[in-house]
N, C-alpha and C positions, 0 to 999 in steps of 0.2 A: 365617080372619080373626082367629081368637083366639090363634094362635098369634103372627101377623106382630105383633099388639099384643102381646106380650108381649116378642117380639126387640126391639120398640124401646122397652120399659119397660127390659128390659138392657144395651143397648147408650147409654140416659139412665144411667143408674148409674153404669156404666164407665165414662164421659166425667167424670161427677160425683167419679168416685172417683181418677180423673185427677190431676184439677183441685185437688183438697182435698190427695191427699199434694205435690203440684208446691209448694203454699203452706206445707205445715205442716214439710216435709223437713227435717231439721237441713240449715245453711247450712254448707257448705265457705269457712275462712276463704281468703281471695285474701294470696298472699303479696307483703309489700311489699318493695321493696328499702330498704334504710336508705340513707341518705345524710348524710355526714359534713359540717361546711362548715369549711370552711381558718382562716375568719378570720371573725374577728365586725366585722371595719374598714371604715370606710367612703372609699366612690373619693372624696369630694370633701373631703376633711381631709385630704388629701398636697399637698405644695408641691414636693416634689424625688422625682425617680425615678434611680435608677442601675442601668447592664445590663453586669456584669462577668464577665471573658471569664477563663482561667486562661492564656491567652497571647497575650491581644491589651491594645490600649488598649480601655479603659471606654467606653460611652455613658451622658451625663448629661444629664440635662431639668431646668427650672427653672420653677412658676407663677410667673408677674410678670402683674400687674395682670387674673388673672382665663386667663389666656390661656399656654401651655408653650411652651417656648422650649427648642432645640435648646443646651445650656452646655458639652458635650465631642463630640467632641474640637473644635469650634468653634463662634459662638456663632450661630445661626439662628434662623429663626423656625421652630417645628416643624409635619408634621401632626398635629391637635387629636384626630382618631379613632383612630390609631396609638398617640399617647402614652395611651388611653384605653381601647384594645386590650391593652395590656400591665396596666396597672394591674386589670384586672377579675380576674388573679387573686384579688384579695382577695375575690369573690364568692365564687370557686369551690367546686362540691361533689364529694366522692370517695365510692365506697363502700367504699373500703377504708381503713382505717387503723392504721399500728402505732407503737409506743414507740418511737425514735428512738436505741434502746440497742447496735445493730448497725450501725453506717453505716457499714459494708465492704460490709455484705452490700446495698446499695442502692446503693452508687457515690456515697455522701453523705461520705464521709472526705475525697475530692477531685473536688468539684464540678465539672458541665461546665457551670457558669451560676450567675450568684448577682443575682439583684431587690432590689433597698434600695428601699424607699418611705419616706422620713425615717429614722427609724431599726427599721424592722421589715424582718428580711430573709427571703426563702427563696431556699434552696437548691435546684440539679434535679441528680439523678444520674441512673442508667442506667433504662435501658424493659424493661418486664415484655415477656418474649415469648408468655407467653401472652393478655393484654389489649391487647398493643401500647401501653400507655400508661406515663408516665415518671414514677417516685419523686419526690416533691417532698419538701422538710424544711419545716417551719416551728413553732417553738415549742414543739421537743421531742417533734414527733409528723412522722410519715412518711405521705402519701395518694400515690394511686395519680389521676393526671390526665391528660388527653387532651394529644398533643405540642403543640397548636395554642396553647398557652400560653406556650412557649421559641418555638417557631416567629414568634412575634407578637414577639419583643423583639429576634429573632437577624437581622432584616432588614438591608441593605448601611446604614448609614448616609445614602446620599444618598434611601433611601426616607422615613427621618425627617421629609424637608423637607416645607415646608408650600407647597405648589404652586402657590401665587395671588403673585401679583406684592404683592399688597395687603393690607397687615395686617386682619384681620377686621373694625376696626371704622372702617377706611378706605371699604373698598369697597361700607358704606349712605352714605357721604358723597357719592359721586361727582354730580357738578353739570356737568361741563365738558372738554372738552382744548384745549391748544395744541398744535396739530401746526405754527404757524408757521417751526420748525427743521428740517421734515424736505425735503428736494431737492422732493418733486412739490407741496409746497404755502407753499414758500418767498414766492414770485413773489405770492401771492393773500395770503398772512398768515391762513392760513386759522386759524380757531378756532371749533369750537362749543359752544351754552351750549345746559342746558336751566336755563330761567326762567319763572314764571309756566305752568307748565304744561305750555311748549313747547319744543321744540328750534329754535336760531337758528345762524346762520351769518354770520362776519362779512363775506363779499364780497355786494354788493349784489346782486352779478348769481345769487348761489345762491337755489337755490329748494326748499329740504331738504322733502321730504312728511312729513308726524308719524307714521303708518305705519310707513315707510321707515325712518326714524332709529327707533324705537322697538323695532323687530325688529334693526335693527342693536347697536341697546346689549342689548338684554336675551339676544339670541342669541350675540354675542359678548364684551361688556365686563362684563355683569352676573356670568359665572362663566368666564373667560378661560383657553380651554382650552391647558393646558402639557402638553408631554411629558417635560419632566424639566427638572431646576431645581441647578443646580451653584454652590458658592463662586468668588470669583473676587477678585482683585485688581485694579482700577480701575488704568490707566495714566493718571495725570493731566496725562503729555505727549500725549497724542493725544487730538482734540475729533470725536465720534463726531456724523451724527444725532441729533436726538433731539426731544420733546414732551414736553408733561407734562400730567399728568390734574387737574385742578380739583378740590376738596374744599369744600363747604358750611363749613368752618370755616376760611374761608384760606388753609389747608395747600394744596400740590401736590405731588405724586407725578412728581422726576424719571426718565425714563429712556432710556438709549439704545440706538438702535439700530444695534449693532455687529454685526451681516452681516443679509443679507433672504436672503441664498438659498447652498443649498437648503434651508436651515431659516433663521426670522427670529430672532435671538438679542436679545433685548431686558435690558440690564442695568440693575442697581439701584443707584447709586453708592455709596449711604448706606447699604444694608445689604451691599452686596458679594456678591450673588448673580446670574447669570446666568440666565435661562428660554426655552425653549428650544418654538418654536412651529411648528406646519406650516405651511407655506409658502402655502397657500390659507388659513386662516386667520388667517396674519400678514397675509397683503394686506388682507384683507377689515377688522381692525381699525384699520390704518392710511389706510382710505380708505373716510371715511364718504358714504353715499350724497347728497349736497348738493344734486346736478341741480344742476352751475355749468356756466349758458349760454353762448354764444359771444357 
């Protein structure tokens, strides 16, 4: 008996003595990685972006009133998270960095990409094969960056575009359409409003449910899905289809519709771009659920 009390006065010890070097151990420092940052600049103090090619035409962006706009090689409305893709270089972090006094040896003597943000530029030259990431210049030093940085500037141009029929701050405006121009709703003058809370219809005999229209604007007109959105030249000798969308300050949103099938091509006169919609959800936008009676 005097024994086993003793094993467990020693084996209280041991556990004790554990416990005490586990806290008191010298601490093994954790090594951190350093992390360089590119640019102390900030995304929302740029007004102009340029993406220069060593053998092509440039791409240029422009803020105008809060909002980037597509200005080379012609003038659009741009995607807002694209141009904002590209610009976050200026966050970027590297952990490697060198003096900028070799740019042969980084593929920086002749760039295969050059970013202007007003007047700050970098440079991208050739990709480390061991890191797989690609030499940037900027300000007299050289980091080491993930390729998803030129990849994000180097898109086709028409991915640039900004894919909604409706300037941003159009499409909180929307109150209304005229479809009275289009063949199926000619004969009716159809047109509906949302007023007072509700959605109206002007043929007597419709009988729109608030539901119904409600799912129909917010599931297709509220974020109006496009498959690709192209420049276009307006023929002002031929008179397409067309409606226009209502806007809480006046304004309307003409546009026509120049083919329904097999895709519905809805054009923008005034900005001179084409969009380009599937065929079941082109129907569905141009023919709101009314329930018009016999």
């Amino acid at each position: 008996m005097k024994s086993r009390w003793l094993v467990n006065v020693l084996l209280l010890a041991l556990v004790l003595g554990i416990g005490v070097f586990l806290k008191f151990r010298p601490q093994q420092e954790v090594a951190k990685e350093t992390a360089y940052e590119v640019s102390t600049l900030k995304l929302a103090t740029f007004t102009k972006v340029s993406v220069e090619f060593p053998a092509k035409a440039p791409v240029a962006f422009e803020k105008v009133d809060g909002y980037w706009y597509l200005d080379k090689p012609y003038k659009a409305r741009a995607d807002q998270m694209l141009v904002m893709r590209i610009l976050s270089l200026v966050a970027a972090k590297s952990t490697q960095k060198f003096q900028a006094t070799d740019l042969t040896q980084f593929g920086l003597d002749q760039p295969k990409l050059k970013l202007k943000f007003d007047n700050e530029e970098f440079d991208f030259g050739t990709f480390n094969p061991v890191t797989s990431e690609q030499y940037v210049a900027y300000n007299g030093l050289v980091y080491l960056l993930p390729v998803s940085y030129a990849e994000n500037a180097q898109s086709p141009v028409e991915e640039y575009l900004d894919k909604s029929p409706f300037k941003p701050d159009e499409q909180k405006k929307i109150i209304g359409f005229d479809f009275s121009h289009l063949e199926q709703w000619e004969e009716v003058r159809l047109n509906v409003d949302f007023a007072d809370g509700k959605w109206k219809a002007s043929p007597e005999k419709a009988k729109p449910t608030q539901n119904e229209m409600n799912e129909w604007f917010d599931s297709y007109w509220r974020s109006v899905s496009v498959q690709r959105v192209e420049p276009y030249t307006p023929d002002r000798k031929t008179t397409y289809p067309s409606f226009e969308v209502k806007l809480n300050d006046g304004h309307k949103v003409h546009l026509d519709k120049i083919q329904e099938s097999p895709e519905l091509l809805l054009g923008r006169p005034d900005e001179g771009m084409i969009y380009h919609v599937p065929p079941d959800i082109g129907f569905t936008l141009l023919n709101p659920p009314i329930n018009l009676g016999k």
